[in-house]
Each structure stands twice: as structure tokens, then as C-alpha cells.
LUMTORSE-692698 format. One record per residue: residue in three letters; chain; x, y, z of N, C-alpha, C in turn. Coordinates in Angstrom, 2 decimals. Layout:
REM residues N
   residuo   cadena    n_east   n_north      n_up   ca_east   ca_north     ca_up    c_east   c_north      c_up
       ala        A         X         Y         Z         X          Y         Z         X         Y         Z
...
This chain:
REM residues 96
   residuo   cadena    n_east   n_north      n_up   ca_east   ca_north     ca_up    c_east   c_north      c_up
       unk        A     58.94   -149.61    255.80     58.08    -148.63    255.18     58.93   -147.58    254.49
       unk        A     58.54   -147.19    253.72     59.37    -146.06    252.68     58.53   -145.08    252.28
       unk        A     59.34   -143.93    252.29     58.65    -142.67    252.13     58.29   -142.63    251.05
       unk        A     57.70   -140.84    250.97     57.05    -140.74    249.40     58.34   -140.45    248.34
       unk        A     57.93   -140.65    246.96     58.81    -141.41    246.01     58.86   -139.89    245.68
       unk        A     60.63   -139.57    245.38     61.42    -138.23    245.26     61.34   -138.17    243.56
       unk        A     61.11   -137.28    242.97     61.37    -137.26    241.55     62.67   -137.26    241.00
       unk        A     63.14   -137.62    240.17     64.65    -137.42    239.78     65.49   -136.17    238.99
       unk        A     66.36   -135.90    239.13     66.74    -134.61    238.66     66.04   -134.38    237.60
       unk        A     66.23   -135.57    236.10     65.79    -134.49    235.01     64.04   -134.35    235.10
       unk        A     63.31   -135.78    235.95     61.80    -134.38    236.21     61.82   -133.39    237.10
       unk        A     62.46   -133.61    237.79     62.72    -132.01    238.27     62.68   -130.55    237.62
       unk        A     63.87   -130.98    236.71     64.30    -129.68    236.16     62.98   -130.00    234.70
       unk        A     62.28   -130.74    234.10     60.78    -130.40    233.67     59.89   -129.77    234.35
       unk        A     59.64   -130.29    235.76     58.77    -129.67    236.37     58.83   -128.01    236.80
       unk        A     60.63   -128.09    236.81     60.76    -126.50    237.18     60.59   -125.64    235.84
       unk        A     60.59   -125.98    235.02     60.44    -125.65    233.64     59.01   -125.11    233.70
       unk        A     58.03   -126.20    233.53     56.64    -126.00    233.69     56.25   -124.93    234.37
       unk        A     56.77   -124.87    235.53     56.14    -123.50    236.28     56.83   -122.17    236.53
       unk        A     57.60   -122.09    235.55     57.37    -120.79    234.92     56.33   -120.03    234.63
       unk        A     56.13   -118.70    235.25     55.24    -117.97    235.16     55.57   -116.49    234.16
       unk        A     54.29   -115.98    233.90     54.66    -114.43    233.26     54.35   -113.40    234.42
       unk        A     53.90   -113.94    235.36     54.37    -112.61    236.66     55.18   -112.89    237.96
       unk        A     55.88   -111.84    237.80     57.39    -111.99    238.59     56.88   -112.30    239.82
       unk        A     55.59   -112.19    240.44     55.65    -112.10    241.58     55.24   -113.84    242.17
       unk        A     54.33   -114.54    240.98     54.53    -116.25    241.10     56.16   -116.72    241.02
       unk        A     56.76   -115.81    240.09     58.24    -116.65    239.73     58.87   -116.41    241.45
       unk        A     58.71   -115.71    241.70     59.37    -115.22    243.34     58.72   -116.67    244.54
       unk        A     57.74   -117.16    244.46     57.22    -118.11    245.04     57.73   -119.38    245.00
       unk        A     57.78   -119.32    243.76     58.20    -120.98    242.56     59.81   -120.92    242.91
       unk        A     60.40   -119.91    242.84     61.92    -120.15    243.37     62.13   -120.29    244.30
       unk        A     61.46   -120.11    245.36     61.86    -119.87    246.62     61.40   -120.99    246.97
       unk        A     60.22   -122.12    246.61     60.18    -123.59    246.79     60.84   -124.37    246.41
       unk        A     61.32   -124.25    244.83     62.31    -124.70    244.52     63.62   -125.22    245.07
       unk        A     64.38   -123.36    245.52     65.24    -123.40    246.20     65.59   -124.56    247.44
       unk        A     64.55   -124.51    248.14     64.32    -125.06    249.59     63.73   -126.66    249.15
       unk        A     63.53   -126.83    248.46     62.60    -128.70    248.03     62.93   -129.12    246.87
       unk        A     63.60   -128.58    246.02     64.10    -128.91    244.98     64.48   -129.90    244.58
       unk        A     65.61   -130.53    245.76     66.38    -131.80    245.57     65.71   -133.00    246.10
       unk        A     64.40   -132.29    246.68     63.91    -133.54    247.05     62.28   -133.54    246.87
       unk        A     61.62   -133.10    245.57     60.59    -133.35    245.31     60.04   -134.31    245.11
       unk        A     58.80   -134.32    245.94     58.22    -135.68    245.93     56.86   -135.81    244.78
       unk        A     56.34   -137.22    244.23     55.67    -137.15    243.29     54.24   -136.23    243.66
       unk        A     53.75   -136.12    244.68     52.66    -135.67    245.83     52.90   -133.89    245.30
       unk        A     54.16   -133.88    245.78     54.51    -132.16    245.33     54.15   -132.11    243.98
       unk        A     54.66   -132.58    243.41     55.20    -132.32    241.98     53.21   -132.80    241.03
       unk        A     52.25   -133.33    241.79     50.96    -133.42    241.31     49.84   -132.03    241.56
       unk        A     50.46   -131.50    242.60     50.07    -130.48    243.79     50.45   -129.08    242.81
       unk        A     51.49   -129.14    242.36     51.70    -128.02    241.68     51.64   -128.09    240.62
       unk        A     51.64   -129.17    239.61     51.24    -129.12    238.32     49.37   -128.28    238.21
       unk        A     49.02   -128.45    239.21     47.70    -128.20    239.38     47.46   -127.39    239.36
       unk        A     48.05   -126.38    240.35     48.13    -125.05    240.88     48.76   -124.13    239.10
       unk        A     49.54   -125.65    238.33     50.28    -124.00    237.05     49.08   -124.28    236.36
       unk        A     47.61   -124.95    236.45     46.93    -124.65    235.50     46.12   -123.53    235.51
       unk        A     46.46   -122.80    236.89     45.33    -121.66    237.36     46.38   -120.28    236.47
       unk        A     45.15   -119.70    235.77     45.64    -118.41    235.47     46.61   -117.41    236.57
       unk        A     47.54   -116.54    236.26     48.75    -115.80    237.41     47.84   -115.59    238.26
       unk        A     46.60   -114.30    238.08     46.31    -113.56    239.18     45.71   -114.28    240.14
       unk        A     45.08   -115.62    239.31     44.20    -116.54    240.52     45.31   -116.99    241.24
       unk        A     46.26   -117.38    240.91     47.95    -118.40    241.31     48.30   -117.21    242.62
       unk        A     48.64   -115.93    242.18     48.90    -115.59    243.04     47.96   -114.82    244.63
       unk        A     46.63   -115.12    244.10     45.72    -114.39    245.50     46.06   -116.06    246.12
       unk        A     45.59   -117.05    245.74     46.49    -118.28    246.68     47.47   -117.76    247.19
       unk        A     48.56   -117.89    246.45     50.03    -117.46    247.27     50.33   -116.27    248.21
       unk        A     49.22   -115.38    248.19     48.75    -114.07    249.37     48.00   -114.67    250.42
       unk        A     47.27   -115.51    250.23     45.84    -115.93    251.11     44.95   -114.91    250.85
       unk        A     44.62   -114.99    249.24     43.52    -113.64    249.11     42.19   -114.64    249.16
       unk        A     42.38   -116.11    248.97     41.56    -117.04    248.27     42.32   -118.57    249.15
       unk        A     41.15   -119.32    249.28     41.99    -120.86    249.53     41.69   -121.48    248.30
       unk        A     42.55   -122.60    248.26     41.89    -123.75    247.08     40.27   -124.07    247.24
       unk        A     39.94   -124.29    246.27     38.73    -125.01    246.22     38.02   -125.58    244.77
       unk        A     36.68   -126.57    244.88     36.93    -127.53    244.17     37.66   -128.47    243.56
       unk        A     38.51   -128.83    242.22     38.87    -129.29    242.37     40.68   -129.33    242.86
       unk        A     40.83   -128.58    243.25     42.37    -127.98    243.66     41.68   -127.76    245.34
       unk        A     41.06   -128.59    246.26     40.93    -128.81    247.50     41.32   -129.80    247.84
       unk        A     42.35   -130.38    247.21     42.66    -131.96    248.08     44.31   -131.65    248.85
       unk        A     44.55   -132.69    249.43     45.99    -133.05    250.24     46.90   -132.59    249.16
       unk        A     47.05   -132.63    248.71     48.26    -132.67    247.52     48.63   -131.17    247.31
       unk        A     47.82   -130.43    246.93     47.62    -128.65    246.19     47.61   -128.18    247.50
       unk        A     47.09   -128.39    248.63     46.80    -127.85    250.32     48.67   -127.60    250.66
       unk        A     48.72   -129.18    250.75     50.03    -128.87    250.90     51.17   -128.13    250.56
       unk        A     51.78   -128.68    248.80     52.34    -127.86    248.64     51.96   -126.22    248.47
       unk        A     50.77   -125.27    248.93     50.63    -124.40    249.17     51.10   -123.91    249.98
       unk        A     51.00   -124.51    250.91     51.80    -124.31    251.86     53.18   -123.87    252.55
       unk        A     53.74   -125.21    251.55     54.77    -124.90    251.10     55.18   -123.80    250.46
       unk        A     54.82   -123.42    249.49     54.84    -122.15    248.70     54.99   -121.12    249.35
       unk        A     53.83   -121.00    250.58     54.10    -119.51    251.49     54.17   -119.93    252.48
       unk        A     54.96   -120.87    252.89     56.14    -120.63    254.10     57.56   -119.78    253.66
       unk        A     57.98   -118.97    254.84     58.97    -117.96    254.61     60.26   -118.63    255.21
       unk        A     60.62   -119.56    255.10     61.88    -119.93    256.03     63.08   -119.07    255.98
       unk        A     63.51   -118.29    254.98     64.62    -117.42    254.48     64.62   -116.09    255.53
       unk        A     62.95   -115.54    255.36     62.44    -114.63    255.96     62.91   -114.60    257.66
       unk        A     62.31   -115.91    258.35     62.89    -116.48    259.74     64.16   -116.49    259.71
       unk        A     64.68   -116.98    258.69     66.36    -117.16    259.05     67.05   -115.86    259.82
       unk        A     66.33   -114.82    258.52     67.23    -113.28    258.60     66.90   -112.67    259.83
       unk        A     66.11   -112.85    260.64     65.39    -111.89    261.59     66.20   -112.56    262.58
């Protein structure tokens, strides 16, 4: 059995392209997943967040607060997850 299928550097560095934002405070999110999953994005991630860059910033970021959950069509496995991802703090844990 084989895991889920990793994207390769240069979609990677498209995908990191793509989600570029105009408020610093999504770009702070998007790097910090990056940082941490970067080298090993999977196609699942990489569907999950294409999704999430179609939502206007302020909606993008009350997700990334928990001002709001996903819903309709950005309620499935895929967007849940890497949300998740997104606001987990592992850096945060490290330092403490």
C-alpha cells in the first residue's frame, strides 16, 4: 500500500506561488505551513488549499482564527484538514 502522492518541487513552488496573499496576516499562516509541509505536500493538501485561496483574505483569515468553520462547498476532508494544518502552532510548542 502506498501513501498519498507528494507533489514535486516545481508544483510546489506553483502552488506556493498561488497562495500568496495581500494580507500579511494569511501570508504568516501560508508560511508557516509551508515551512513545516513543504517538502512533502501531498496532492489532498495541495486540492485543500487551492480551495481555501479562492476565498476572499478576510473570509481566509476568520478560518485561520476559528472566527468561522468551512462550510458548503469547502466542508469536505481535504480543506478540514489542511486547515488544520494551517492553525496548528508547532513552532509556538517548540519555544515554550
Amino acid at each position: 500500500m502506498t501513501g498519498p502522492t507528494v507533489l514535486g518541487e516545481r508544483e510546489t513552488s506553483i502552488l506556493r506561488w498561488r497562495c500568496r496573499r495581500g494580507l500579511l496576516e494569511n501570508d504568516i499562516f501560508i508560511e508557516r505551513f509551508f515551512d513545516t509541509y513543504g517538502a512533502n505536500v501531498s496532492e489532498d493538501q495541495a486540492f485543500g488549499l487551492t480551495l481555501l485561496m479562492n476565498l476572499p483574505d478576510n473570509d481566509l483569515l476568520d478560518l485561520f482564527l476559528r472566527r468561522r468553520e468551512p462550510a458548503g462547498e469547502l466542508d469536505i476532508a481535504q480543506v478540514r484538514a489542511v486547515l488544520e494544518q494551517l492553525r496548528s502552532r508547532p513552532f509556538a510548542e517548540a519555544r515554550a
